[in-house]
N, C-alpha and C positions, 0 to 999 in steps of 0.2 A: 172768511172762516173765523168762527170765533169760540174760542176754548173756555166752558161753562165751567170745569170742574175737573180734577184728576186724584185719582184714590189710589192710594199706595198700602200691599200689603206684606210685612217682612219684607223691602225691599232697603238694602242696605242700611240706615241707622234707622229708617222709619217703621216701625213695628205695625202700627195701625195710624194712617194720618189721611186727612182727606181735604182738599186746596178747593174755594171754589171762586172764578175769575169772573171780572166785568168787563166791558170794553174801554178800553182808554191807555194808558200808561199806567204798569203795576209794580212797586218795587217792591222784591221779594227780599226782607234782612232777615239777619241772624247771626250770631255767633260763627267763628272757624268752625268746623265740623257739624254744624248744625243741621244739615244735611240739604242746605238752598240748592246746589250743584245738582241734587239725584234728581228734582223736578227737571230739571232741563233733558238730562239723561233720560228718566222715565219716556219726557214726548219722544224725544229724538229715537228710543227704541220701540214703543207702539205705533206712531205714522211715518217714521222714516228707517227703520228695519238697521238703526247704528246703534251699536253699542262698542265700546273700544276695552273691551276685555270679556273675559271669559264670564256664559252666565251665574256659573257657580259663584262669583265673586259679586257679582248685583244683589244675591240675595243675603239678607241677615243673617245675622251669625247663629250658629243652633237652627235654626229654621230650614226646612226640608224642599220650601217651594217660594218665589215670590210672585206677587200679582200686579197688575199695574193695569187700570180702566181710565180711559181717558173720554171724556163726555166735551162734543162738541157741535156749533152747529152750523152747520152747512151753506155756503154760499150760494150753493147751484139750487138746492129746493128751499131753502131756510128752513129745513127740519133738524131735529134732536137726532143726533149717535151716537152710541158710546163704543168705543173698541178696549176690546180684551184680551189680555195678552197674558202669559205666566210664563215663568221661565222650563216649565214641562214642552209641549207640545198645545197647549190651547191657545186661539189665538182666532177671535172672530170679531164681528159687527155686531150689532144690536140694535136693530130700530125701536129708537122708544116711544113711538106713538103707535107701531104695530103690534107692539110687544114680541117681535121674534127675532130668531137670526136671518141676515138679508146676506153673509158672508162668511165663509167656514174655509179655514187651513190660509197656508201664505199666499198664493197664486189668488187666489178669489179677493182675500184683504186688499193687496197689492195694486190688481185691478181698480178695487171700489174705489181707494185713495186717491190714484192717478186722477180719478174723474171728481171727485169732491176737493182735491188740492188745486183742479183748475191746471195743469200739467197736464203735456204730449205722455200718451200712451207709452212706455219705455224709458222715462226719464230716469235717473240713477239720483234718488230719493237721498241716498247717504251724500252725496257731494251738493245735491240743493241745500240740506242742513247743513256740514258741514263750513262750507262755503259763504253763504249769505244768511239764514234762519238762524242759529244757532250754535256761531264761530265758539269754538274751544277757550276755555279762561286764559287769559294770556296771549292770545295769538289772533285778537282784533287786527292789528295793523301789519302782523306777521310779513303775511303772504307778499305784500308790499313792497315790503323792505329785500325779497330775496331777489333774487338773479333774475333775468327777464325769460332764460329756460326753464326756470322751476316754475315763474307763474303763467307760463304757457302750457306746462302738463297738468297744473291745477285747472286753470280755468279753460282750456278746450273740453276737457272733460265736463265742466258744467254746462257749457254753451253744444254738446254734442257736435262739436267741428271734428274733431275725430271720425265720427258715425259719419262724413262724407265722405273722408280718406277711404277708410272699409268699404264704404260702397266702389268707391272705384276700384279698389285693391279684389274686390268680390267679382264685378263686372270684368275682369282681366279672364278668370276663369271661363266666363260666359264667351268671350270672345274668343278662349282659346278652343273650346268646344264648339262653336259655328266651325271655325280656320277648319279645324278636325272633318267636321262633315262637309264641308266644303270640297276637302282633299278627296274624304269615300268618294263623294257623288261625280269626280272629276276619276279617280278611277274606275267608277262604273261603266260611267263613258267610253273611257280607252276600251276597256275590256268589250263592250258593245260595239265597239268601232273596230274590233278583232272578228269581232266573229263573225258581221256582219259583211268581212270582206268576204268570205266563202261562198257569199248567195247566188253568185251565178252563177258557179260553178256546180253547187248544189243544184239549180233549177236545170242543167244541161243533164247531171249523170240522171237527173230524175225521167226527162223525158225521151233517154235510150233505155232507160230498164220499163220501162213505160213499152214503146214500140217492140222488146224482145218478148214482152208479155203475150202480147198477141201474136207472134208469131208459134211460139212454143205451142199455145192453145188452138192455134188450126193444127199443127204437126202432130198434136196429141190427139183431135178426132180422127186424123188415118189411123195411127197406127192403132186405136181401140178398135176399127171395123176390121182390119187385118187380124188382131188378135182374137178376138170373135168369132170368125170364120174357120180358123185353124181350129180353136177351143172345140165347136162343133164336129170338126172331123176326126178329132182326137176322142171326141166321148164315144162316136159312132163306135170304131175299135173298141173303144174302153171295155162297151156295154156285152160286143158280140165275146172280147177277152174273159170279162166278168160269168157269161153263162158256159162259157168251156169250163175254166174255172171250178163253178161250184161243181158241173155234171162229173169232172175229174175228182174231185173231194167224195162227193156221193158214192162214187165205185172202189174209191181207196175203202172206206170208210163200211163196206158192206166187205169187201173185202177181209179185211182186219176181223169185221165181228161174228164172218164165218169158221176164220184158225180158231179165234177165241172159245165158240161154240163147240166144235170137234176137241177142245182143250179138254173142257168141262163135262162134254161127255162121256170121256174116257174117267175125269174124276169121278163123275157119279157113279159110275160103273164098279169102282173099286172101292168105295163109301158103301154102296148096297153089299158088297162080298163079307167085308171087314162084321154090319150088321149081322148077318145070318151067321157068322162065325161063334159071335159072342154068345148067341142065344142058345146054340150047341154046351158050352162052356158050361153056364149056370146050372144044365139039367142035370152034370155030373156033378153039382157040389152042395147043391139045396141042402142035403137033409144036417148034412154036419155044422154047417150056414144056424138052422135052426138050434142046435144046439147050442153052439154058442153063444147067441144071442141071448137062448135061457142063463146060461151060469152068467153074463154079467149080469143079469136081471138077479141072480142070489146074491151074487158079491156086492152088489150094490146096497141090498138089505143090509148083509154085516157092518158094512162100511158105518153104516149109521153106530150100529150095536158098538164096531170097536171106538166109536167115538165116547159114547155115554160111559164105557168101561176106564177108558182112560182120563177120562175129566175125575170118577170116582178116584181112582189112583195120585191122582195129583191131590186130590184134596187131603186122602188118608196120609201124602207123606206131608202136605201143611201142618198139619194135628202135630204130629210126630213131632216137625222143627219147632210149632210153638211149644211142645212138651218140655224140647228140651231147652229155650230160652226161659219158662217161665221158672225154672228148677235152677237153674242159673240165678235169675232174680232173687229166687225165695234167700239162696245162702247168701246172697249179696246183705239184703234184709236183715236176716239172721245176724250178721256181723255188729251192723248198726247199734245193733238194738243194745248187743254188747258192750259196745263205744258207749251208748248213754250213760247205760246200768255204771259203766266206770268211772266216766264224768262226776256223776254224782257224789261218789266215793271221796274223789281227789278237793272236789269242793270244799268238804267238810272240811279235811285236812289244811288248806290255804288258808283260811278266815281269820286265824289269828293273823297271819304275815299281814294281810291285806290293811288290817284295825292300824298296826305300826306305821305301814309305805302312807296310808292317808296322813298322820299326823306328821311325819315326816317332812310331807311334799306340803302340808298347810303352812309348817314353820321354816321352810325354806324360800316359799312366796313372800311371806312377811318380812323374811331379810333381804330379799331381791329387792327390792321395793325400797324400803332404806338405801340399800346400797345406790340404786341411780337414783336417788333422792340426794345423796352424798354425791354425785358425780354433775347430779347437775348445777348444784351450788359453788363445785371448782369452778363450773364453765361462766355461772353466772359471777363469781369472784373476777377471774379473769376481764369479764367484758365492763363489770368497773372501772375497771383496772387502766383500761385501756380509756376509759371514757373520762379519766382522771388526768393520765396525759395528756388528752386534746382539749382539757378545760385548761390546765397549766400553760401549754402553748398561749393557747387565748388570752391566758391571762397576760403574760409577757408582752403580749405582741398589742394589744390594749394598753398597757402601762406605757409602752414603748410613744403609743399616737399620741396618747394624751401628751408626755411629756414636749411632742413636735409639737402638739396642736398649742400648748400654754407659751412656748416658743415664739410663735407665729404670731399670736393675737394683738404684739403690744403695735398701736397706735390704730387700735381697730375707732376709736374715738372721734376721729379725724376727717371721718367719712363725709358726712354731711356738709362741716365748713369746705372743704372741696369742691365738692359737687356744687355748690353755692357758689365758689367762683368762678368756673370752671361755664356755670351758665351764663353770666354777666360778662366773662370772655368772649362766648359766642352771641350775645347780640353786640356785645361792641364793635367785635368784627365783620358782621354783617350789615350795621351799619355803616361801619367806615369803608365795607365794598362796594354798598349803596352809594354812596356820596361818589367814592371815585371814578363807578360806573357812568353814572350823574355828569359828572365834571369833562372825562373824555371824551363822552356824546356833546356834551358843550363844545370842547375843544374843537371835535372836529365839523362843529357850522361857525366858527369862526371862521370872520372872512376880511383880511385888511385891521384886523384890529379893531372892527368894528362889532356890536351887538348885533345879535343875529335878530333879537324880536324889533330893537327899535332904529337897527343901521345906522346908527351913530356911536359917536367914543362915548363909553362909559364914565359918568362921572363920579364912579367910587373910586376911580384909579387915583394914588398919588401921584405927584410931579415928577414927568419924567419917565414914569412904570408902563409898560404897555398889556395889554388885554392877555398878549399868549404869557409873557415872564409873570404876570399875578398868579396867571392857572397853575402854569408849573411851578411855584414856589408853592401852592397849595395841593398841588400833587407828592412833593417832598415829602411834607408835612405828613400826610394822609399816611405814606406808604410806610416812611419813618413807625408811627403808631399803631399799626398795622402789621410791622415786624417784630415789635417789641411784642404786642398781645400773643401772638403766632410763637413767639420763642415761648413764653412764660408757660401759654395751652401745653406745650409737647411738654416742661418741665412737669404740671399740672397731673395730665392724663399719669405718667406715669406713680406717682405719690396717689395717685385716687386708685390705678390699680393696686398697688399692696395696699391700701388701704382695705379696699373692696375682699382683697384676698382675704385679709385678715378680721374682716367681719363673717367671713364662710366658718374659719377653723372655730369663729368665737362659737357662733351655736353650735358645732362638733363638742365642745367640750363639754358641754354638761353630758350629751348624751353619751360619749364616752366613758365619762365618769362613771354613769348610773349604770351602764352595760359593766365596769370594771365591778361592781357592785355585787351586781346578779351571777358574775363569773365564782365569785368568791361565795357566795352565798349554796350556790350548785354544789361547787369542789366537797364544799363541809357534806351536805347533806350525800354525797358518793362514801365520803370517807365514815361516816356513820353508819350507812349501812352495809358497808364493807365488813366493818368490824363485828358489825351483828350478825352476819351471816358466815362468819369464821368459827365460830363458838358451836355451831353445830356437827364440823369436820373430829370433833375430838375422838366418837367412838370408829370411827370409819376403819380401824386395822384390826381391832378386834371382831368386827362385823365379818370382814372377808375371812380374815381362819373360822368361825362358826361358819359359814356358809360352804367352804372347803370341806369341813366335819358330818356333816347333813347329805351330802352330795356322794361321799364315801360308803354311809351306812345305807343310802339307799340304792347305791350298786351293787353289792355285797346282795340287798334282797333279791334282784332278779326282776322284779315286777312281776309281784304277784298277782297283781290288780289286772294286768295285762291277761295272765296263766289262766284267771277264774273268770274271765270274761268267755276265751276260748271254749273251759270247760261249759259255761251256763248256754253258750251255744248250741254245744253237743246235747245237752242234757231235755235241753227244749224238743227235739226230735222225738223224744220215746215215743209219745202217744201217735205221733206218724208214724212211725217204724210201725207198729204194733197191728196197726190199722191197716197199713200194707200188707202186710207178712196173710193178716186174713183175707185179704181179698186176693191176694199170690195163691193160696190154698183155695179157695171156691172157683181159681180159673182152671186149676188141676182138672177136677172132678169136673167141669165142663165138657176140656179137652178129652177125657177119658171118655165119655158117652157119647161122645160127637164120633169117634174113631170105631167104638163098635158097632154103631148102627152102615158106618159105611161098609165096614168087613162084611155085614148082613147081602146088602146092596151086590159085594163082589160073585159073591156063590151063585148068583143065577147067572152069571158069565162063563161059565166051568169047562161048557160043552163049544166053546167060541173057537177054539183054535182049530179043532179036529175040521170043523164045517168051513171054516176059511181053506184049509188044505184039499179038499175036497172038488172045493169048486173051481179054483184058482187051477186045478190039473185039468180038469173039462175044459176050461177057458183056453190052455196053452195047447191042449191038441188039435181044438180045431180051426186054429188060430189062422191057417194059412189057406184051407176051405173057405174061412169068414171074409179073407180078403180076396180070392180067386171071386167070390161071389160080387164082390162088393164093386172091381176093378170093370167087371164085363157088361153090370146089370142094367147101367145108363146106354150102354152102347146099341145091347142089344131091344133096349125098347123101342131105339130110332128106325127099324127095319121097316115099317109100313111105310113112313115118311120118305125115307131115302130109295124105295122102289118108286115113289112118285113123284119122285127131282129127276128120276134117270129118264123114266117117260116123256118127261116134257121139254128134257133137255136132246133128246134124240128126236121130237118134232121142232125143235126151233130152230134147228142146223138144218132141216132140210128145205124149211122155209127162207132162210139166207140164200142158200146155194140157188134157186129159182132168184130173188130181187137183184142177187150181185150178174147175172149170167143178162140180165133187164138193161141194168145200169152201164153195162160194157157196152152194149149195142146203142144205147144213146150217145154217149160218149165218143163214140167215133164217126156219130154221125154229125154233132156239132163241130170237131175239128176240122173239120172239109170245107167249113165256109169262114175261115180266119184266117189272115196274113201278116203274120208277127213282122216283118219286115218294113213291109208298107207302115203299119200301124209303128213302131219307130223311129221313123224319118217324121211321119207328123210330129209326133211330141216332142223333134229338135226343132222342127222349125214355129211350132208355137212357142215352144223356149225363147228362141232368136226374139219372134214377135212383144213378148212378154218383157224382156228386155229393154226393147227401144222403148215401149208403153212407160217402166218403171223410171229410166233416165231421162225421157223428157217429161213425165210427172214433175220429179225431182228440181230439176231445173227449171222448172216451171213455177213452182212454191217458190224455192231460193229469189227468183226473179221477183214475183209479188210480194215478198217480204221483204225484199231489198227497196221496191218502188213503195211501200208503205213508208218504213223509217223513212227513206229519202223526202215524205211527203210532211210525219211527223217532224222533220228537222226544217223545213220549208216552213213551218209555222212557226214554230218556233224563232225561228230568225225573226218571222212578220213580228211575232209578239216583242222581242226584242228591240226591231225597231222603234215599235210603239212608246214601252220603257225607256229606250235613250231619248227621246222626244220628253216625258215626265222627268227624265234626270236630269236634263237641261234649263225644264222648269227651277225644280228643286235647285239645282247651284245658284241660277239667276235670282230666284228670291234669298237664298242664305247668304249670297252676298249684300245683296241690301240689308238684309237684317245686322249684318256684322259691320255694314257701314254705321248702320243708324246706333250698334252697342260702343260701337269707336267714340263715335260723337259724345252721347250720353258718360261714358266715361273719362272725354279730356273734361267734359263738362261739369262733372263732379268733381274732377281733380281742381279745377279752378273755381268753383262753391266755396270750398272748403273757407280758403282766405277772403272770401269775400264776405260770407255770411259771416264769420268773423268780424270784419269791418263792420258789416249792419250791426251786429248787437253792440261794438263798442260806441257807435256812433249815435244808437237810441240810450244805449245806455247813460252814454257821457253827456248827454243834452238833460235827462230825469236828472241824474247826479248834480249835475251846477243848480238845476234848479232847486234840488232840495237843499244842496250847500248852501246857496245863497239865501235860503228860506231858516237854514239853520243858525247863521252866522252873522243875519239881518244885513248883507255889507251885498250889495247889488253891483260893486264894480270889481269885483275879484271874477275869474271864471277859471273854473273846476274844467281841467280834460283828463280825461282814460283813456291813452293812447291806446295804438295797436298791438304794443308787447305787453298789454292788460297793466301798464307805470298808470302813478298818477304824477301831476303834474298842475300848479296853481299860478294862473298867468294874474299879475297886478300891475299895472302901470308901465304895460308892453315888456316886462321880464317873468319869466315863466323860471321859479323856482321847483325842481325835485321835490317829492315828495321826502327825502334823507330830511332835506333842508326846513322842511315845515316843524315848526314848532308843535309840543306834544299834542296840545289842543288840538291844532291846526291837523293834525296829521288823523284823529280821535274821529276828528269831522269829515274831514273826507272819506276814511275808511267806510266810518259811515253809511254815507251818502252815498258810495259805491253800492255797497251791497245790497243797501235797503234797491237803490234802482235797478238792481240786478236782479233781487226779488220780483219787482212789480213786472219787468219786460218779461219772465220765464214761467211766472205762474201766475190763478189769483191768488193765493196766499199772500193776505194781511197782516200777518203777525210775524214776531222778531224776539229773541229770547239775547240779551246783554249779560253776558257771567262777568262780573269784578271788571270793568269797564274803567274803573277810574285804577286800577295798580299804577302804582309809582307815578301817583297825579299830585299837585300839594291841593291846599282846602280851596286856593279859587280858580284853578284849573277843575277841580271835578265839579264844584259850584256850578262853571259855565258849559261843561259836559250835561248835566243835568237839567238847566234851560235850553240848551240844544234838542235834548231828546225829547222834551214834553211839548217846542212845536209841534213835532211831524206827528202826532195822534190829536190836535188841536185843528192841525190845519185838512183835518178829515185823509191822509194821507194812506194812513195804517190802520186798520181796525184796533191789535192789540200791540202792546210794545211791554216786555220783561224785562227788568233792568233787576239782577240780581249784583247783591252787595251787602259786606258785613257793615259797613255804616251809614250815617242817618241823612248824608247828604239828601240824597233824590225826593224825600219824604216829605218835602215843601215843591217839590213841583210836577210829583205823579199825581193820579187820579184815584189810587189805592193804594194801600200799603197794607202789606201781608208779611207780619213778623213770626219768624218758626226759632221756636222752643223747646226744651226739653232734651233726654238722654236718647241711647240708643233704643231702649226697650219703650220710650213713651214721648213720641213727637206731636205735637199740637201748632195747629195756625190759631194768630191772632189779627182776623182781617181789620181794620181804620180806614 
């Protein structure tokens, strides 16, 4: 794999910058902050999904989104990709010789990498980098140097020894769910082995309800021929019962409709009498009948007449009541008209008052007006007034800060020579914690007194002095100057803060000043117009007694203006009034002509009363003739009809009396050949027969439905058997299977450390050879133990890593990783942040000829050696220097 180019937008100091790479060794310099670190950052967050803080913190400052595309080309096809990432939600692939996306969202990206990184499908991308690619500034030979627990949780993780443990720890599960069916299918068994003890038993009650079957079904064809038999001698009876029967119904029943007949003949008989009666009745009352009949026929005439008479009488007394509302109205009118004619009058007379109340009430609005003109200037005096005290306050309490703040300021001067020492404090002391850092790490690979790089006495010691008493006499020293910087800072820090204080109060004072300024300046301009708008208050007491004065004279008037308003009300009506009064008089004369024409109308009624009296006495005399008539005349029209109900009802009785005298003679002649007796013992002992037929039916069904189920539970068992037979199967293979998951997972459990051992073991064979590649010395041999220690065997002594000199230890670290790299992925490349910290100039020198082997000797495609100085720059292959501020970074490739 090899990384063409990476384009940075808004991403932390880089505003627009874009890097583009060759194969070989490349060192990236720059100034501190120059932003060398975000490149490494940027890959580490586009192909390995790390980032070690929040995205909002990656991106530039002000800036809403950052972007990062990394262009690289591929091991696996040797084609061009760029991936694209932003700290939103975008984040794909880019083929660039197809021009599309090949990869879209993290899951898809994630995938593609795996397979262009040359890594197992599930690798944890963040501890590849982390780990071996792209170790943290500072923390090259970390991991090392810790406990052999801590670098067993780091690097199982990288090696997925873990991913064994969980498998086995997952297979427990699988195992315990076999054990489980294992269990069911073992109590399936039992349960089958239950009920399968029944079977004999079952097959025995089967084959007696079996043999009672057949017996019940011969016992049941006798007793059907028995009951048959009787059935037959019972109907015989039945049938001869049946025609006595009805032949006895028949003679009841002619019987009955003979009384019925003789009932009805006597009725008709006295129906025809009652006829001929009425029709007697009528001949004596006809003629009077006819009279009456005529006078309602008159009365009925008038009836009309006294309607038409009396509608006329209603109408004449209508006339009459409008006569006398409309006569009512007229004086009402009359009155009115009055009322104006006086209005008018009283008018005249007001006009002068009214001329007065207007100027009156004109010059009493004039001094209303004045007056809250005058009232509102008190109000406006007052809120001066008041706005005068809270400038005073201000003023005071102004006066008051300034005088603290000119207090406060003295030695506001002093700031800077401070701060100036205050800095050359802290690198003195940070060198001098360097040094004794330095010196204690010395200290402790002393061994015997002897030099740790060259195993022998040092011969800068004077006579006598030995290697630990030189250190710690130079420890004194250190801690000595060390103490004294450390006292002087705390004296420092505090003299810098009041200083500091007192450069805050210094720019307060002017603007206190200038605010004290503006207070004063306010106060005048209130008190100025205070006094201008006091000079207007002078006539304000003479204003209210005029106003008192005016107020008097025009209650005294009354309101005239009010009075001749009333009156011009009134006055406006005449020409109504007037208008009315005539049309009140034309509705008189209406009313009057309307009422004689009806009086006309009354006089042909005159003769009305006599002829109503007249007829009404014709009416009431033969009023009781009309009804005699009326009562008998339906009766007696029935007489033809009712002589010829009685005829037919005197032939239909004599007709009965012959069928019923018939019917008797039949009748006793069918009872002669019936024997109620005999015919009663049959239908007991068909009973009896009927009987046994129903109770051995009975028990017969019961029995076949008993030898059914007994047959369906017979198979059942067979079926049963069958299933315990397959659930013997099933145990016998779940055993096997959970033998074979047993296996499988002691066999994962013991993986774990073994594969383990394989990667330390490939590993540590790459690693020596690259050390010894790095280091040119072919008799030294590099080992990575199994608690992931290193470990530099020379001359049959095998010194710790603690032990190895800085170089020494720079190069191994090294050579670990990079061979950690090569056995876990194909990934060529290696990114070095600040590599040489706390190196001197020919320690990093020979770090720097170290590293630009292993891209020489065809090892690594690329190798990143980031760093602010110019070491590396004689023995990379490029040198890519970054420039400029946060808002404008630029590379300068060499």
């Amino acid at each position: 794999m090899h990384i063409t180019k990476i384009e940075l937008e808004d991403i932390k100091s880089h505003q627009a910058a874009t890097f583009e790479f060759q194969r070989g060794t490349t060192a990236i310099t720059g100034a501190n902050g120059a932003g060398k670190t975000t490149i490494i950052e940027a890959v580490a967050w586009t192909l390995f999904d790390l980032l070690d803080y929040k995205k909002d913190d990656f991106v530039r400052r002000g800036a809403k989104k950052g972007v990062v595309n990394v262009t690289f080309e591929s091991g696996l096809d040797e084609r061009e990709y760029r991936v694209y990432r932003d700290t939103g939600t975008g984040y794909y692939v880019y083929d660039l010789q197809l021009k599309t996306r090949i990869a879209d969202k993290k899951d898809e990206v994630t995938r593609f990498l795996w397979q262009h990184l040359g890594v197992e499908a599930g690798t944890d991308l963040d501890a590849l980098f982390r780990r071996a690619i792209g170790v943290p500034q500072g923390t090259f030979t970390a991991i090392f140097l810790e406990t052999a627990a801590e670098r067993k949780k780091a690097f199982d993780k990288l090696l997925k020894v873990e991913e064994y443990r969980q498998g086995a720890d997952k297979l427990l599960e699988t195992s315990r769910y076999i054990e489980t069916q294992i269990t069911l299918a073992r109590e399936k068994i039992a349960r089958a082995e239950g009920e399968l003890a029944r079977f004999e038993t079952v097959e025995t009650e089967h084959r007696t309800f079996e043999n009672q079957a057949r017996e019940l079904s011969e016992n049941l064809e006798k007793f059907n021929a028995e009951a048959a038999e009787k059935s037959a001698s019972v109907k015989r009876f039945g049938e001869i019962e049946t025609k006595v029967n009805e032949l006895k119904a028949v003679f009841e029943k002619l019987q009955t409709e003979k009384i019925r007949a003789e009932i009805l003949l006597e009725q008709k008989q006295n129906e025809l009498n009652q006829a001929k009666s009425a029709a007697e009745k009528i001949k004596l009352v006809e003629t009077d009948y006819q009279n009456h009949v005529s006078a309602l026929g008159k009365l009925k005439e008038l009836e009309r007449e006294r309607i038409e008479r009396d509608k006329l009488s209603q109408e004449k007394s209508k006339i009459e009541t409008a006569q006398v509302n409309v006569r009512a109205n007229q004086k009402r009118w009359t009155e009115n008209l009055e009322k104006a004619l006086n209005a008018h009058r009283e008018i005249e007379l007001l006009k002068p008052k009214v001329s007065e109340q207007e100027a009156l009430e004109k010059q009493r609005e004039i001094w209303r007006n004045d007056l809250a003109n005058a009232n509102a200037v008190e109000t406006q005096i007052k809120s001066l007034a008041a706005k005068m005290d809270v400038l005073r306050q201000k003023y005071e309490a102004n006066q008051k800060q300034i005088k603290d703040a000119e207090a406060k300021t003295k030695g506001a001067g002093d700031a800077e020579n401070l701060q100036r020492r205050d800095l050359e404090l802290t690198n003195n002391l940070a060198k001098l914690r360097a040094r004794l850092e330095s010196d204690e790490k010395f200290q402790s690979e002393i061994k015997n007194g002897l030099c740790p790089i060259l195993s022998q006495k040092c011969l800068n010691l004077a006579a006598g002095q030995t290697l630990e008493s030189f250190v710690t006499t130079q420890f004194s020293e250190i801690k000595t100057q060390i103490s004294a910087f450390e006292s002087e800072q705390r004296q420092l820090a505090g003299q810098l803060q009041v200083s500091r204080e007192a450069g805050k109060f210094e720019a307060q004072l002017e603007t206190l000043r200038n605010r004290q300024k503006e207070i004063g300046d306010e106060g005048k301009s209130y008190k100025d117009e205070k006094t201008h708008i006091e000079t207007r208050l002078e006539n304000l007491p003479q204003l209210k007694t005029d106003l008192s004065e005016i107020e008097a004279k025009l209650k005294l008037l009354d309101s005239p203006k009010a009075k001749v308003q009333l009156f011009e009300t009134e006055a406006k009506r005449e020409i109504e009034t007037r208008e009315k009064i005539t049309e009140i008089d034309k509705n008189l004369e209406r009313l009057e002509n309307d009422k004689r024409i009806i009086v006309e109308q009354l006089e042909s009624y005159r003769d009305f009363d006599a002829n109503w009296a007249r007829y009404s006495g014709q009416r009431d005399d033969t009023a009781n003739a009309h009804r005699e008539f009326l009562t008998n005349e339906n009766l007696a029209k029935t007489a033809p009809e009712r002589t010829r109900e009685f005829e037919a009802a005197k032939t239909k009785l004599a007709s009965l009396k012959t069928e019923s005298e018939k019917a008797a003679a039949d009748y006793n002649e069918a009872s002669a050949d019936y024997d109620r007796e005999t015919h009663i013992r049959e239908k007991g002992l068909l009973a009896e027969a009927e009987t046994r037929q129903t109770e051995t039916r009975a028990n017969l069904e019961y029995t076949r439905k008993r030898e059914t189920q007994l047959a369906e539970e017979l198979n059942r068992l067979r079926e049963i058997r069958v299933l315990m037979q397959s659930e013997f199967q099933e145990k016998e293979r779940l055993e096997k299977i959970g033998e074979a998951t047993t296996f499988i997972r002691d066999t994962l459990k013991e993986a774990a450390p073994r594969v383990a051992r394989n990667y330390v073991f490939h590993v540590s064979m790459e690693a020596n050879q690259m050390f010894r590649e790095i280091s040119g010395n072919a008799e030294r041999t590099l080992k990575w133990t199994e608690d992931y220690g290193i470990s530099l065997e020379e001359n049959g002594f095998e010194r710790p890593f603690i032990n190895l000199s800085g170089g020494e230890q720079m190069a191994a670290a090294l050579s670990v990783r990079l061979a950690l790299l090569k056995q876990l992925s194909d990934v060529r490349l290696a990114f070095f942040d600040e590599p040489t910290t706390n190196m001197d100039a020919e320690r990093r020198e020979r770090l720097a000829e170290q590293i630009s082997h292993i891209t020489k000797r065809k090892t690594f495609d690329q190798l990143f050696v980031i760093s602010h100085d110019d070491t590396f720059e004689e023995y990379v292959d490029n040198v890519i220097s970054i420039t400029g501020s946060a808002d404008d970074s630029s590379a300068i490739n060499a």
